[in-house]
Every structure is written in structure tokens, then in C-alpha cells.
C-alpha positions in Angstrom: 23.0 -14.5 -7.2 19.5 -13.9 -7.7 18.4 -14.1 -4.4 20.5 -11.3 -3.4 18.7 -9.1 -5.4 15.6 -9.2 -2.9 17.6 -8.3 -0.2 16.2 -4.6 0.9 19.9 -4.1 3.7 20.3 -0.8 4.3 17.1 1.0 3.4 14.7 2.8 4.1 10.7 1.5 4.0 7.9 3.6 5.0 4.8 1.4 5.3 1.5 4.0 5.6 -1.1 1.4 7.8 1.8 -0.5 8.6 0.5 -1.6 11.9 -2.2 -4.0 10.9 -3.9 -6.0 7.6 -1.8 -5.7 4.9 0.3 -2.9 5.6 1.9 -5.5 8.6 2.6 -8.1 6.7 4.4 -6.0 4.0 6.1 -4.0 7.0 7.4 -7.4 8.3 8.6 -9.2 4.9 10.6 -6.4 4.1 11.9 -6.1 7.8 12.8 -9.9 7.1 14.6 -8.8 4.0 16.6 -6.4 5.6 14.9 -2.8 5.6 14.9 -0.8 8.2 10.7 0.4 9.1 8.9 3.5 9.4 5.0 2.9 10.0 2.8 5.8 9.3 -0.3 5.6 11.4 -2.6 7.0 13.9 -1.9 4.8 16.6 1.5 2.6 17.3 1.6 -0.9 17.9 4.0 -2.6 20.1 3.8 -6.2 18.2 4.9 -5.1 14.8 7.1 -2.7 16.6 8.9 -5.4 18.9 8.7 -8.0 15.4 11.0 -5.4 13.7 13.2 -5.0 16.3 13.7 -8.8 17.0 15.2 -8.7 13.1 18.0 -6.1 13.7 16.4 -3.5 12.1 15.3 0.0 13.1 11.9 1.2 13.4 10.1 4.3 13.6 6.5 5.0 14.2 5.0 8.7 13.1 1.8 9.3 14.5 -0.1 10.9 11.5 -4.0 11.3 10.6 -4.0 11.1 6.5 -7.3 12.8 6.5 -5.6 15.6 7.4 -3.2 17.3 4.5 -1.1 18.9 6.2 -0.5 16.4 8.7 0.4 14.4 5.1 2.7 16.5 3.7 4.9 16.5 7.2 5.3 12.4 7.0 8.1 12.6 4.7 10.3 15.5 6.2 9.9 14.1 9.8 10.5 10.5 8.9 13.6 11.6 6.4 14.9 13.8 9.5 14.4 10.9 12.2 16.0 7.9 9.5 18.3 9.6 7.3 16.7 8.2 4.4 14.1 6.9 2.5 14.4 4.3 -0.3 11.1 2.4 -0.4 7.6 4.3 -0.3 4.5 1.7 0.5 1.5 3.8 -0.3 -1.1 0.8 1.8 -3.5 3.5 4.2 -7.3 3.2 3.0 -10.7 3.1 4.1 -14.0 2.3 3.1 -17.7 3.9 3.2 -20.3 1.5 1.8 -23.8 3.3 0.9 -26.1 2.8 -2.5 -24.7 5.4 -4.7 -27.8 7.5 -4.8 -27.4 8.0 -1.2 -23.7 8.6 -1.4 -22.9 11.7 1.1 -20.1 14.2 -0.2 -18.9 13.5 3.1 -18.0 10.1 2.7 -16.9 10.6 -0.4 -14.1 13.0 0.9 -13.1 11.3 3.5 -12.5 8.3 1.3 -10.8 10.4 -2.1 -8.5 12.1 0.5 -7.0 8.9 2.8 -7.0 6.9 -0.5 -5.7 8.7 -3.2 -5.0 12.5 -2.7 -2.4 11.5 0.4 -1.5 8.5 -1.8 0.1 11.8 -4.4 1.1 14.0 -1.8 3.3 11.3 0.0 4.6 9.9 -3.8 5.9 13.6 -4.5 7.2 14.1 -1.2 9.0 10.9 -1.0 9.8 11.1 -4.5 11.4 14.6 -4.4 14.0 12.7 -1.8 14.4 9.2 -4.2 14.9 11.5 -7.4 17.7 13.4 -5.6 19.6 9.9 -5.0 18.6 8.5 -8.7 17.0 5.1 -7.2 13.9 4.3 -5.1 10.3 2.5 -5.0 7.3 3.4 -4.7 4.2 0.4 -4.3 0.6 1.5 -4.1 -2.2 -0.8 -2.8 -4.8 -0.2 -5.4 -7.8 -2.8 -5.3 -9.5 -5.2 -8.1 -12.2 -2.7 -8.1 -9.3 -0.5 -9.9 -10.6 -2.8 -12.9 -14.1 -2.6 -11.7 -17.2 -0.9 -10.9 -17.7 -2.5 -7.2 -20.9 -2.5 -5.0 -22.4 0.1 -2.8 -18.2 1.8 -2.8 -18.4 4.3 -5.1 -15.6 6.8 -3.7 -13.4 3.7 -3.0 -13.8 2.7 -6.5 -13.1 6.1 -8.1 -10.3 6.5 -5.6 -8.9 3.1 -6.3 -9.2 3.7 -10.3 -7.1 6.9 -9.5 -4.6 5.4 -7.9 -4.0 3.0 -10.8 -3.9 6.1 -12.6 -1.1 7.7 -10.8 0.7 4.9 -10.3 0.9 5.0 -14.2 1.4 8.6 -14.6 4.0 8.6 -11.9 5.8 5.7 -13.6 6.5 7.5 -17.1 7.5 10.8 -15.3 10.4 8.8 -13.5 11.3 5.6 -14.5 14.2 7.4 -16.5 15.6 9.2 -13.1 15.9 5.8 -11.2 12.5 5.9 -9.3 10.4 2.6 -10.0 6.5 3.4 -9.4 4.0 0.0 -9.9 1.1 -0.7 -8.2 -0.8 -4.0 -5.8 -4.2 -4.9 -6.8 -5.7 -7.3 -4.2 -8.9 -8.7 -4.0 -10.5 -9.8 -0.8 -8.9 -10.2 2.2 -9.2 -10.9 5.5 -8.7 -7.5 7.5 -10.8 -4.5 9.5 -11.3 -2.9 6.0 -13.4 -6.2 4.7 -15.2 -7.0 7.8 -18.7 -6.1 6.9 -18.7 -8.5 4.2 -17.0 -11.6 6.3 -19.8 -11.0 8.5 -22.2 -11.1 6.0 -22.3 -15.1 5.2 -23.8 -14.6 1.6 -21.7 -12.4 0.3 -18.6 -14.3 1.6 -19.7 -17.3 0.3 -20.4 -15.5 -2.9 -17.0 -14.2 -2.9 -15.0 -17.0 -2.3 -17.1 -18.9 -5.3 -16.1 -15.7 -7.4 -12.5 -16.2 -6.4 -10.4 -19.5 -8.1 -7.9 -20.2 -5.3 -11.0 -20.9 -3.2 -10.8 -19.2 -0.5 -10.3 -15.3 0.9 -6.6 -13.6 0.6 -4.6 -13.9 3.8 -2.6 -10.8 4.7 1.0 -12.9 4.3 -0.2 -13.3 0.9 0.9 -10.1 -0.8 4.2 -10.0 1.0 5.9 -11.8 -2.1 5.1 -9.4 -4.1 5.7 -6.4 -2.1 9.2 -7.8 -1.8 9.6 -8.3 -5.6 8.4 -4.9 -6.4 10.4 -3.1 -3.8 13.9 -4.8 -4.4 16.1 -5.2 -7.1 14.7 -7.6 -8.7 12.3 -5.2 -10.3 14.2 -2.7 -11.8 12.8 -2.8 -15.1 9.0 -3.1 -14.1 7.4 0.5 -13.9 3.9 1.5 -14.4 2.5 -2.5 -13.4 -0.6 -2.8 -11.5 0.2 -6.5 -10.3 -3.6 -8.4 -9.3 -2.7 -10.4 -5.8 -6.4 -12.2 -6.1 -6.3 -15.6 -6.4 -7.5 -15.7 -9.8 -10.3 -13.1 -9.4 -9.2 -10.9 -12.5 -8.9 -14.1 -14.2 -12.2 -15.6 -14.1 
């Protein structure tokens, strides 16, 4: 049956973010599919924690700060020691700094290159290393629409989220052969912490949901679908896709 091949019993996700936004819904659809969790985050969160639970599965949160490498390259080990396993990799930690670019500080623009797409490597080798080993896992980063374009006032959060796309490609052809499916989640805008300057500015919102052919802003449920798709079985022949969840954005 079909169906069964979205069924996720038995393994392993880690979710980076995976207490709040998007990294929560995706943390909880494929909790509802049947994976056991691991969060990566600074902070835990009893709601998604209890959510899990209420499902039958296991959960783990590891306290991490992704800023920090080496903190990074010690998510994998711990969570592999703590679960036994690791089948499914979501690559969904980010942040944003918003300045002109000519005022652009090399400060922000670290802080953004190393949360959003250096740790978004060192986790996909780490975690790899363990799904290359078996001959099967999935690996999903949350990339952005501004992977296809230039953006406003986020100049290190466009070049990160263009390299991203990037390594979700160059990942893909290095192991789709061994078993290891790599693809990649474009969304537009949604409503979460990360997009909260712009809800709060009514022009641009307005502006942006104009821009958008749905209507209306993305939801955080909305990318669950095709988290799901591209973490089960269901996927097994789709490497190196980055998959626009916009509501037409990329399409306009």
C-alpha cells in the first residue's frame, strides 16, 4: 500500500529548532507517522515534548547553541549514543539579521553564515557518516525562497540560504548511490519568531500576501506534508530537489 510508505516506525528524526515554528510542526508530523524525536535546541520545551510522548514515541531534547562549532559537531555523537540511531536528519535551525547591505556588519553576517549553513554541513557529515554506514537515511534542509532570490535588507540569510541549496545538491550526488537521500524545503513566508518584524510591519505584510497566490501567509502545519514525503519512503528516488512550500510565490 502506498500509504505505508510514509510511515517513519522505528526511526530515528533529529529536528534542529524542533521546539517552535516550523521545526515543531515537522517534529510533530513525523512523531504522528511514527518516528521517534530528537530536538536540537537551546532551550527545551515541555509542549512538543509531552505531544511526542502522548504518540508512543521517544523523545530526546540536546541542549545545543549552533553558533558554537564545536557544540555542533557533538549533536550527532550524543544524540546517536542517547537513541541508538539516526535515520532522518531535519536541517530547520536559522536566524535572521536585517540591515541595508552597506551597513551589513561582519558580525552579523557570521552569526547568520554559521547557524544557517556552516552547522547545516557539519551536522549533514556527521549524521551522514552514521546513515552511510547503514546504506539508507534522509536528510531535509529548510532552505528559503530567497535561495532563488536576492531578498531585502538579508544579505547573509540570502547567501546562506543560496548555499544551503547548494549543498543540498552537492550532498545529493555524493550519496544518492550509498542509500542517503539529500533534498531540500524552500518556504516562503510564514508565520513564526523568525518573520515577526515583517508581520508587524502592516505594509510589507500586506505587500507580501498580494505577492503570494494562495492569499495569505504560510502556516507552520503547512510544510509538514512535505517534510513527511521527503523523509519517508515515498521519496526514495528524489535527491538533490529543492521543493518551494510558498503558496505559489515561485510561481508568480
Amino acid at each position: 500500500m502506498i500509504l505505508d510508505k510514509f510511515r517513519l516506525d522505528g526511526q530515528v528524526a533529529v529536528v534542529t529548532g524542533g521546539t517552535k515554528g516550523l521545526g515543531r510542526a515537522i517534529a510533530q508530523a513525523l512523531a504522528e507517522a511514527g518516528a521517534d524525536i530528537a530536538v536540537v535546541s537551546r532551550n527545551p520545551d515541555r509542549d512538543i515534548e509531552e505531544a511526542v510522548l502522548a504518540l508512543g514515541r521517544k523523545y530526546l531534547h540536546h541542549a545545543a547553541d549552533l553558533s558554537d562549532r564545536n557544540q555542533t559537531k557533538n549533536v550527532a555523537p550524543a544524540i546517536l549514543k542517547e537513541m541508538g540511531d539516526i535515520s532522518i536528519l531535519i536541517n530547520n535551525s536559522g536566524i535572521i539579521r536585517r540591515a541595508p547591505a552597506v551597513e551589513y556588519s561582519e558580525k552579523d553576517w557570521d552569526a547568520t553564515i554559521e547557524i544557517d549553513l556552516t552547522a547545516a554541513f557539519i551536522l549533514s557529515q556527521s549524521c551522514g557518516q552514521i546513515m552511510l554506514k547503514r546504506g539508507r537515511g534522509k536528510i531535509i534542509n529548510i532552505t528559503s525562497v530567497l535561495a532563488f532570490q536576492g531578498g531585502i535588507n538579508v544579505v547573509a540569510y540570502t547567501a546562506a540560504k543560496h548555499g544551503v541549496a547548494g549543498l543540498t545538491k552537492a550532498l545529493a550526488n555524493a550519496w544518492a548511490s550509498q542509500g542517503v537521500n539529500v533534498n531540500a524545503i524552500a518556504p516562503s513566508f510564514f508565520v513564526t519568531e523568525l518573520t515577526t518584524a515583517l508581520q508587524n510591519n502592516p505594509e510589507r505584510s500586506k505587500s507580501i500576501t498580494a505577492r503570494t497566490p494562495a492569499g495569505r501567509w504560510g502556516a507552520p502545519e503547512d510544510i509538514a506534508g512535505a517534510a513527511l514525503f521527503l523523509a519517508s519512503r515515498a521519496s526514495d528516488f528524489v535527491h538533490g530537489v529543492i521543493l518551494p512550500v510558498d503558496g505559489g510565490w515561485m510561481a508568480w
